[in-house]
C-alpha positions in Angstrom: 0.2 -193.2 -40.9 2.3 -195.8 -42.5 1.4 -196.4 -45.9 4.2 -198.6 -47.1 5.4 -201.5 -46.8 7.7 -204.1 -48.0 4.8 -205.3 -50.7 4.5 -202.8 -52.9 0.9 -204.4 -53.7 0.0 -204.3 -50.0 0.7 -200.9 -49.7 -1.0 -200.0 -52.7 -4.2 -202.2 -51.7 -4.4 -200.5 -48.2 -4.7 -197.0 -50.1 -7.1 -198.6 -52.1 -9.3 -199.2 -49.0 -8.7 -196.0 -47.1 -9.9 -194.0 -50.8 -13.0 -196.2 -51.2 -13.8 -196.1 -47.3 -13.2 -191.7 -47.4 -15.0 -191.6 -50.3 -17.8 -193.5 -48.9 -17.9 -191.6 -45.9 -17.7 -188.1 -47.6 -21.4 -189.3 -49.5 -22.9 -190.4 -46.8 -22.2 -187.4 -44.6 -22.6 -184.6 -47.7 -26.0 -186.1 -47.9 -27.0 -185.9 -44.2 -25.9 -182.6 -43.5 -22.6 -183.8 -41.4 -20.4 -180.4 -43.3 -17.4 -181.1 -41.1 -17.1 -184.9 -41.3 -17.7 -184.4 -45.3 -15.6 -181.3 -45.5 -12.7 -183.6 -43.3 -13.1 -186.2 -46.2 -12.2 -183.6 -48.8 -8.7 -182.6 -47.1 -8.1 -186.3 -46.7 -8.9 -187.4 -49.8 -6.6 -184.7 -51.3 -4.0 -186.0 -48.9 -4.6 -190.0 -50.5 -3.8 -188.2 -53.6 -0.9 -187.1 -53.0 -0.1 -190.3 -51.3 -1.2 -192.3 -54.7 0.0 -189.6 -57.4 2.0 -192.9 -59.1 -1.4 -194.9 -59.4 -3.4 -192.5 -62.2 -6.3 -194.8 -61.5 -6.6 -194.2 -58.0 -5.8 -190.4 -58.3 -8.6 -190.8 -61.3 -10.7 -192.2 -58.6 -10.4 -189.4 -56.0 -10.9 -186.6 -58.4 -14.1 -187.9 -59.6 -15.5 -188.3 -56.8 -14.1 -185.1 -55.1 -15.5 -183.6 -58.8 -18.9 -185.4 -58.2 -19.4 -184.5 -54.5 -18.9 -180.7 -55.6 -21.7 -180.8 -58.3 -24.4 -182.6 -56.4 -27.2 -180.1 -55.3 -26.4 -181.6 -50.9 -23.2 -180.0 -50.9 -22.6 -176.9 -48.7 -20.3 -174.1 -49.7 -17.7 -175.2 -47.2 -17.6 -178.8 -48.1 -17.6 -177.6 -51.4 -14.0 -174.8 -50.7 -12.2 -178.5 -49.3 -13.3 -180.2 -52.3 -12.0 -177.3 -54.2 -8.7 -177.3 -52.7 -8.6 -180.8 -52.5 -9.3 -181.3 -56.8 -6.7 -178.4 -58.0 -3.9 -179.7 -55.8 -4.8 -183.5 -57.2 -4.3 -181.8 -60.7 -0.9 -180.2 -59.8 1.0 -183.1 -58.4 -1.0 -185.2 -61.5 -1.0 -183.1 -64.4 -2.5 -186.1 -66.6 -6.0 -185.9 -64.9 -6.2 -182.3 -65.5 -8.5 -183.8 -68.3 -11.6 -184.4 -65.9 -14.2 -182.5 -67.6 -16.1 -180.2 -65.7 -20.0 -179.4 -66.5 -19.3 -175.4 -68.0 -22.9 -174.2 -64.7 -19.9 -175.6 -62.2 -17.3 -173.7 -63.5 -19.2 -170.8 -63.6 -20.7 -171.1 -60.2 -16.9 -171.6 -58.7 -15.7 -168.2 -60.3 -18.9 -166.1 -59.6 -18.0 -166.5 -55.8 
């Protein structure tokens, strides 16, 4: 997958449409009950993060909506252990979203098990 190019702003908008389009996907197929397409969407939204860590916005983006998919009442546990993985290795390549707040029941729920 070749990301960049020789506009900067061409590259960037390219990412831009791969994280709306995965993001997309991952909702539709969370809600339907389509675990491996959705939990596919986690890992490759984690990857478009790492691929955008110099656009905070973007990486802003994915965690929400990684964060969002995990605390809807549709997800499955294994959708929800790729959106896991996914969100805490966003917040160590971008330490400046490690702000995303987090309802205290999700928390909770993730350490219980």
């Amino acid at each position: 997958m070749k990301l960049a190019s020789k506009n900067r702003s061409d590259g960037s908008m390219r990412l831009r449409e791969l994280v709306v389009f995965t993001v997309d996907l991952m909702s539709r197929c969370s809600s339907k009950g389509r675990k491996n397409v959705a939990r596919h969407c986690c890992t490759s939204l984690g990857a478009l993060g790492w691929f955008a860590k110099d656009d905070l916005l973007l990486v802003k983006k994915i965690a929400d909506s990684l964060l969002n998919m995990m605390e809807s009442l549709t997800c499955r546990s294994e959708v929800l252990h790729e959106g896991l993985i996914a969100l805490v290795a966003l917040c160590k390549d971008c330490m400046e979203i490690c702000c995303i707040s987090c309802k205290p029941n999700l928390l909770i729920s993730l350490l219980d098990g």
